[in-house]
C-alpha positions in Angstrom: 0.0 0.0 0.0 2.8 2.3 0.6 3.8 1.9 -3.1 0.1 3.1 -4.3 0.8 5.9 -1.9 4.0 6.9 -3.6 1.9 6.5 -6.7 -1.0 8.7 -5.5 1.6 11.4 -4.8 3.1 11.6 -8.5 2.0 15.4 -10.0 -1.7 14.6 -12.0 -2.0 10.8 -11.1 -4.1 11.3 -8.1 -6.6 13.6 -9.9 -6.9 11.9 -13.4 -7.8 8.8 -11.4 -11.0 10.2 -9.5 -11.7 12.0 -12.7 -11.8 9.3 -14.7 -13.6 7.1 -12.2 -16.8 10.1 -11.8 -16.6 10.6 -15.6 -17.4 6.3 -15.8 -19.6 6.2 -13.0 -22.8 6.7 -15.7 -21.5 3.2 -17.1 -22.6 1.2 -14.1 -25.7 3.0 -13.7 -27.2 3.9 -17.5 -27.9 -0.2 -18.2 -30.0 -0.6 -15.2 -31.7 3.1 -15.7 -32.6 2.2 -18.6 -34.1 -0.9 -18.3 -36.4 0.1 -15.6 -37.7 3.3 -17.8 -38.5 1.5 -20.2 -40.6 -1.5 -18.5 -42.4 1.4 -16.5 -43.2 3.2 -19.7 -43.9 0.3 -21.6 -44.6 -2.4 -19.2 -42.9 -4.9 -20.9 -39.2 -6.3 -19.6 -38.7 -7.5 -23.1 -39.0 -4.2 -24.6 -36.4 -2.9 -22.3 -34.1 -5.8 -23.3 -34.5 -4.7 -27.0 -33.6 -1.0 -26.2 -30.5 -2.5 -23.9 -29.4 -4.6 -27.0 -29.5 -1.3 -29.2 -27.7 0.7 -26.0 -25.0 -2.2 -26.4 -24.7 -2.6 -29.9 -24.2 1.0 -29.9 -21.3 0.7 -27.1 -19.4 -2.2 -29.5 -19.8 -0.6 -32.5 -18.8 2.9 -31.0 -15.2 1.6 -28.8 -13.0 1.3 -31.4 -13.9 3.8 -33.9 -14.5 7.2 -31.5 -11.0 5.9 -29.8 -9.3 6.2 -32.9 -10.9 9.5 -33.6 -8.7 10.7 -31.0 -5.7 10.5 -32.6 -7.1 12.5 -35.7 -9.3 15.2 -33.6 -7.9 15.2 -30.5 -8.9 13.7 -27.1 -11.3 17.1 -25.9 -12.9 17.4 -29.0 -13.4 13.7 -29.4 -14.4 13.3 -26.2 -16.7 16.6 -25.6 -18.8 15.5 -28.9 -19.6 12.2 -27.9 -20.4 13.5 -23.9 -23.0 16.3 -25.6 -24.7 13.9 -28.0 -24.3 11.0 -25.1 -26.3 13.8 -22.4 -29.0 14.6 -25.4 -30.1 11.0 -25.7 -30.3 10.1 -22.5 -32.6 13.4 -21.8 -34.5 12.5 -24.9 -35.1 9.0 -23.2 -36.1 10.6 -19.7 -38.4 12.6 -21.3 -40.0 11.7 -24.6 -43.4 10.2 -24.9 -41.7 7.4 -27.6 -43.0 4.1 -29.1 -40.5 1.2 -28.6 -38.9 2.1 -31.9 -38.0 5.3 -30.5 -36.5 4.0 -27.5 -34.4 1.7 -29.3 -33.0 4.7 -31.6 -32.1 6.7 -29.0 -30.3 3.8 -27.1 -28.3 3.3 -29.8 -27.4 6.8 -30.1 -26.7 6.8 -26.4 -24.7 3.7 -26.8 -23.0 5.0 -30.1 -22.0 8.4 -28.1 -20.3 7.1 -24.8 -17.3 8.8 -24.6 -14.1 6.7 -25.2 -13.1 7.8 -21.4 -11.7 4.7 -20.3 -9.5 4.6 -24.0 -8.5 7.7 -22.9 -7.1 7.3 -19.8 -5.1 4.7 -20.3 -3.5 6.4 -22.8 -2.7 9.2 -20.8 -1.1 6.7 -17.7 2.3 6.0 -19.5 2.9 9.5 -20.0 2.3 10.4 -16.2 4.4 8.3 -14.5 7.8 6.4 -15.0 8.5 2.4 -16.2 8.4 1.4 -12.8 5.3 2.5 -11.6 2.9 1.8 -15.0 1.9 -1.6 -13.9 1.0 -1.0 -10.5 -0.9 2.2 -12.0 -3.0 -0.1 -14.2 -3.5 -2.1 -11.3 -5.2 0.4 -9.2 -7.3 1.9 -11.9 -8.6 -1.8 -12.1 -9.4 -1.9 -8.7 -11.0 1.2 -7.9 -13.3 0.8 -10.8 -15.1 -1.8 -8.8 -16.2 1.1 -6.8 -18.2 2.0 -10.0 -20.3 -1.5 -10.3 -20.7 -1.6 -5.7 -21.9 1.7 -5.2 -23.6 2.8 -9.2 -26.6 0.4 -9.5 -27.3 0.7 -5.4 -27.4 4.8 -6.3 -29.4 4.3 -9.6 -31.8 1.7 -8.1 -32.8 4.0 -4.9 -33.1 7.1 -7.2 -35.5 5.0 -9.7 -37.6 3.0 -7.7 -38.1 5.5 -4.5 -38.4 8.8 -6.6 -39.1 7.7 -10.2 -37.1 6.4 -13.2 -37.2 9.9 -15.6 -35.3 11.5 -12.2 -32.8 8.4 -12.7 -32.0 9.0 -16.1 -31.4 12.7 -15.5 -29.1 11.8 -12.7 -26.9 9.5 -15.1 -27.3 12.8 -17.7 -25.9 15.1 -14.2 -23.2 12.2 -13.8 -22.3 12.9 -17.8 -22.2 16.1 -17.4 -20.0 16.8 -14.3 -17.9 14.0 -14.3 -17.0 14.3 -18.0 -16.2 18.0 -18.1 -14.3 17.3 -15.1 -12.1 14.7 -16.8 -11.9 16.6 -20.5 -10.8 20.3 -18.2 -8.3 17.7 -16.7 -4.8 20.0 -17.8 -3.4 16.0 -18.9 -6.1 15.7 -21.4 -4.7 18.4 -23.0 -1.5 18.0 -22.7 -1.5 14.3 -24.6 -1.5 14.6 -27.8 -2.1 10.9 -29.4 -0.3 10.9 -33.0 -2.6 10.3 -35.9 -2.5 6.3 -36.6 -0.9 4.9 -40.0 -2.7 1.6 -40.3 -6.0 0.8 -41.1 -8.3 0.1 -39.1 -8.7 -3.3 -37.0 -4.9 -4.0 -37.9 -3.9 -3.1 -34.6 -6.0 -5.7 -32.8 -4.4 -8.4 -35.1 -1.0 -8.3 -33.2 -0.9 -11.4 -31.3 -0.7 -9.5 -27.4 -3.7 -7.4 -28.3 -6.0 -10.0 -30.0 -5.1 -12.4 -26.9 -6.0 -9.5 -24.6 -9.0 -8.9 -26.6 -10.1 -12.8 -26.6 -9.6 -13.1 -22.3 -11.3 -9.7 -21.9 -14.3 -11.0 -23.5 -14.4 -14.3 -21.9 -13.0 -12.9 -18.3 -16.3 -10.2 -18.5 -18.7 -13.4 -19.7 -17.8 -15.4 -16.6 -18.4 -11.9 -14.4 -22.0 -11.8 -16.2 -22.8 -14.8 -16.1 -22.5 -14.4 -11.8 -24.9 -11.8 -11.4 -27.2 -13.9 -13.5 -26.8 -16.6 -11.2 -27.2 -15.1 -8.0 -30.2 -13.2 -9.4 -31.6 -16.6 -10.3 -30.0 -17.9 -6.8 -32.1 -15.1 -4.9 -34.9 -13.6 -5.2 -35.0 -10.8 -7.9 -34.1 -7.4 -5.8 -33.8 -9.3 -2.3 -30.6 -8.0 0.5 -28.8 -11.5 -0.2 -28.4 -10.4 -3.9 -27.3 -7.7 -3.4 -24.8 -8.6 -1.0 -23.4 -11.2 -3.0 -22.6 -9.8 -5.9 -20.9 -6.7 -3.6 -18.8 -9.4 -1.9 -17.5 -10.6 -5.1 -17.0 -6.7 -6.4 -15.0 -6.0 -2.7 -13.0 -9.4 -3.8 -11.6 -8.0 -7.1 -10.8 -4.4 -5.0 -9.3 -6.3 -2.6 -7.2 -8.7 -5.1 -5.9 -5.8 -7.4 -4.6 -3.6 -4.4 -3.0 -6.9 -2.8 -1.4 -8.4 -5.7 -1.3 -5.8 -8.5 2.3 -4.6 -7.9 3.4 -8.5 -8.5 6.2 -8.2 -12.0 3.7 -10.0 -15.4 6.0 -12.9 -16.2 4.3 -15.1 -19.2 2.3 -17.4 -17.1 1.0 -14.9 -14.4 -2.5 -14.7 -16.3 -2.7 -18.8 -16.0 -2.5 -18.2 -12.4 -5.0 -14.9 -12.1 -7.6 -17.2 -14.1 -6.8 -20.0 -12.0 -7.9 -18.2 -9.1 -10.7 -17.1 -10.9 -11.3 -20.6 -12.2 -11.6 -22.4 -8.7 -13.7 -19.6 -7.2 -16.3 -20.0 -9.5 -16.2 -24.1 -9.8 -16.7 -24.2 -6.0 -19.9 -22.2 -6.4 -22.0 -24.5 -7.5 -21.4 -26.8 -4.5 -24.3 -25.4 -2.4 -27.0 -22.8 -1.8 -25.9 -20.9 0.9 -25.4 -17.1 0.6 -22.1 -17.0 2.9 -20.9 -20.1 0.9 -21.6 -18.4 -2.2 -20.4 -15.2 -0.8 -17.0 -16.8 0.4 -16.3 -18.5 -2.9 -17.4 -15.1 -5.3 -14.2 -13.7 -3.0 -12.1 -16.1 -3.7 -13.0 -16.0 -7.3 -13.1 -11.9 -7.3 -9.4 -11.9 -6.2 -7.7 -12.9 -9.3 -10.6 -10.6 -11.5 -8.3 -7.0 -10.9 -5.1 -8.5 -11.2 -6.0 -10.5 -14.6 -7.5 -7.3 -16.2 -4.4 -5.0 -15.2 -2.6 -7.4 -16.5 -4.4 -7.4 -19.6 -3.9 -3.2 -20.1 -0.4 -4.1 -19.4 0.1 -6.2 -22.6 -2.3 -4.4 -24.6 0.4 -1.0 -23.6 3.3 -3.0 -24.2 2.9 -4.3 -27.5 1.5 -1.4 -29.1 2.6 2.2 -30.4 1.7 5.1 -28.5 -0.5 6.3 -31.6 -2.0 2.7 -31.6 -3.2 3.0 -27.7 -6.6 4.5 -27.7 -7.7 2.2 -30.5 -6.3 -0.7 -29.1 -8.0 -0.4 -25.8 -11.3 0.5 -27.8 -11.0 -2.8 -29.2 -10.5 -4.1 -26.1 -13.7 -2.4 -24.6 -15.5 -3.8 -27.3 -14.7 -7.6 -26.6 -15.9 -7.2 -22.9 -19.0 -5.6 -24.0 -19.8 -8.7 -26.5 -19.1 -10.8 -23.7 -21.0 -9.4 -20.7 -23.7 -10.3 -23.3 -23.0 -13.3 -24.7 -22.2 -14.5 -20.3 -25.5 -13.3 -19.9 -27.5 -15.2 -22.6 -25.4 -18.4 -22.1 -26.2 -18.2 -18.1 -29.8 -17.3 -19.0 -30.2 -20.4 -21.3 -29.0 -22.6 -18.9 -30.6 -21.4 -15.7 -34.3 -22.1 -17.8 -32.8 -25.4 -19.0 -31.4 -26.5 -15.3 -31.4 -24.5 -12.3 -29.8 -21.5 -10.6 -26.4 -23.9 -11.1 -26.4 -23.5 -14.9 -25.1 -19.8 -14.4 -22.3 -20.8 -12.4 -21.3 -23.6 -14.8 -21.6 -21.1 -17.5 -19.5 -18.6 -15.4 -17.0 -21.6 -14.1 -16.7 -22.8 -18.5 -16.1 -19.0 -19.6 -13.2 -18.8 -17.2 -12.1 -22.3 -17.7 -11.7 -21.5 -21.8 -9.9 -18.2 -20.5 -7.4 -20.0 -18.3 -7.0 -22.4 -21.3 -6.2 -20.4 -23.7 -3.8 -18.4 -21.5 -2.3 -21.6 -21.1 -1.9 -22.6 -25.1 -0.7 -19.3 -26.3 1.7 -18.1 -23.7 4.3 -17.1 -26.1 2.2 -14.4 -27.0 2.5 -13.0 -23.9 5.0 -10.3 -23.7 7.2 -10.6 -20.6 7.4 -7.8 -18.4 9.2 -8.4 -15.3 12.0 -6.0 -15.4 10.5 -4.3 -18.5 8.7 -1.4 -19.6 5.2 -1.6 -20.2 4.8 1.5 -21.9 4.2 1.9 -25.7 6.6 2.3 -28.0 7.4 5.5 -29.1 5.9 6.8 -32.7 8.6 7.1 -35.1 8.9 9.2 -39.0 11.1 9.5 -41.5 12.7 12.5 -41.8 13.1 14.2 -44.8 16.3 15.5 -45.8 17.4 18.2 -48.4 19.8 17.4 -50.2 22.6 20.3 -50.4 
């Protein structure tokens, strides 16, 4: 802890982080505002599914392009367009009488517009502090974004269901609002400029690192999904235990990333994170017991920080500095498809079974993480002793002949 200390102390690190953090805090709370809008306006859970699905298509489709636009535009004007069109929609849902169809536009446009905040700051990391402290950095900013998903959907579900969901809606728009101008007036923001990429685009998620990063990002999320199916189905839908559970197993990451985050990334330290993960998760389906469950969602949650700092880490190393943003969109993207895909998967197999098919489902989207983390281990940079910064843009220069 001393170490994060020392970290929090280095000139802008300290304030980009809390930025950053309010500036996201409408991503753990827009999902669930949404849906419960929409099944009050239209009385119909399905129909707030369908404007979700638009919300995330919008989201997956939206990471990697507005990311890149950085490079091109710039990070404020990038990221200030996206935040205005982002507040718009979400007012337009709070307050427009709309038809389903409507809804689902202006979720897409919503999910389209999310500002490429978390592409951003991780770009702007390697530039704040030295070699030696990046990787511990991206292990913090792993673990205090759990704050985001304990304390956003207990905010958004009291401001919905005790004073009424268009007053929810407007308080993710407030969110938008303050905590992204806070983060785009941050003096870094402007200070990094991200050069203008030379390859096309998707080539940078083809480099072996990034794709692999890319892959166990999207299964690593599908396993997390697939939990708070399960203890929803475990539970009763909105009872204390829920809740609790799925905090535990949120307060489990936190508590993994700020423990073991400063640990060197040899080759095989993501095996071992997803091992962690791995076990946790198989030794939920053992029993029904909410401090059994509790107790094994911690064990599991430990390895959850670690494993995604380590994938920034690789992502950062194997990339230019130019290729960052666009790189980490991509990466965004892949846990979006797979807090989905962990979702439907659990779903199916909680109807077909019981409350264990959504732990099996979590337990096999883990499992196929740790294996392939196993398989392709050469195509994980080693870092111990290494920088994990990206590599510096480079140009030809032209010379006049005399």
């Amino acid at each position: 802890m001393a170490g994060y200390g020392d970290l929090l102390r280095t000139p802008g690190v300290a304030r980009m982080i809390a930025a950053q953090l309010t500036a996201r805090f409408p991503n753990g709370m827009s999902s669930l505002a949404i849906l419960l809008h929409v099944e009050q306006q239209t009385g119909s859970y399905g129909a707030a599914g369908l404007v979700l699905a638009a919300t995330s298509v919008g989201q997956a489709v939206a990471g990697p392009l507005t990311s890149r636009w950085m490079g091109v535009w710039g990070m404020r004007r990038v990221i200030t367009l996206t935040l205005s069109v982002c507040v718009l929609a979400m007012l337009g849902l709070a307050v427009l009488p709309l038809s389903l169809p409507g809804y689902m536009i202006l979720g897409m446009v919503a999910g389209l517009s999310t500002p490429p905040i978390q592409a951003a700051v991780r770009t702007i990391y390697p530039k704040l502090v030295n070699s030696r402290q990046l990787t511990p950095l991206f292990s913090l900013d792993a673990s205090l974004q759990e704050i985001i998903w304990i304390l956003a959907p207990v905010v958004i579900t009291l401001v919905s269901t005790q004073v009424g969901t268009m007053e929810g809606l407007l308080l993710v728009a407030v969110f938008l609002v303050g905590g992204g101008s806070w983060f785009v007036l941050s003096p870094e923001v402007g200070r990094v400029r991200i050069p203008r990429s030379r390859n096309a685009l998707g080539k940078v998620v083809l480099k072996p690192p990034v794709l692999l990063a890319t892959v166990i990002g999207f299964l690593l999320i599908g396993a997390c999904s697939a939990v708070e199916v399960g203890v929803v189905a475990t539970f009763e839908h909105g009872s204390l235990e829920a809740g609790l559970v799925l905090a535990v197993f949120s307060v489990g990451s936190l508590a993994g990333g700020l423990a073991f985050g400063h640990l060197p990334i040899g080759p095989w330290a993501m095996a071992r994170r997803l091992a962690v993960v791995t076990v946790g998760l198989a030794l939920t389906m053992v029993m029904l017991n909410v401090f059994w469950l509790g107790g094994t969602l911690i064990l599991a949650g430990i390895g959850i920080a670690p494993a995604l700092a380590m994938l920034f880490a690789i992502t950062s190393a194997s990339v230019k500095f130019s290729e960052t943003a666009e790189a980490f969109g991509w990466a965004g993207t892949g846990q979006l498809i797979g807090a989905a895909a962990g979702s439907a998967v659990a779903g199916f197999l909680v109807d077909a079974t019981d409350w264990r098919g959504a732990y099996l489902a979590a337990t096999l989207f883990a499992g196929v993480g740790l294996l392939v983390a196993i398989v392709f281990v050469r195509a994980i940079p080693d870092l111990r002793g290494r920088d994990a910064s990206p590599a510096p843009d480079t140009e030809p220069l032209q010379v006049t002949p005399s």
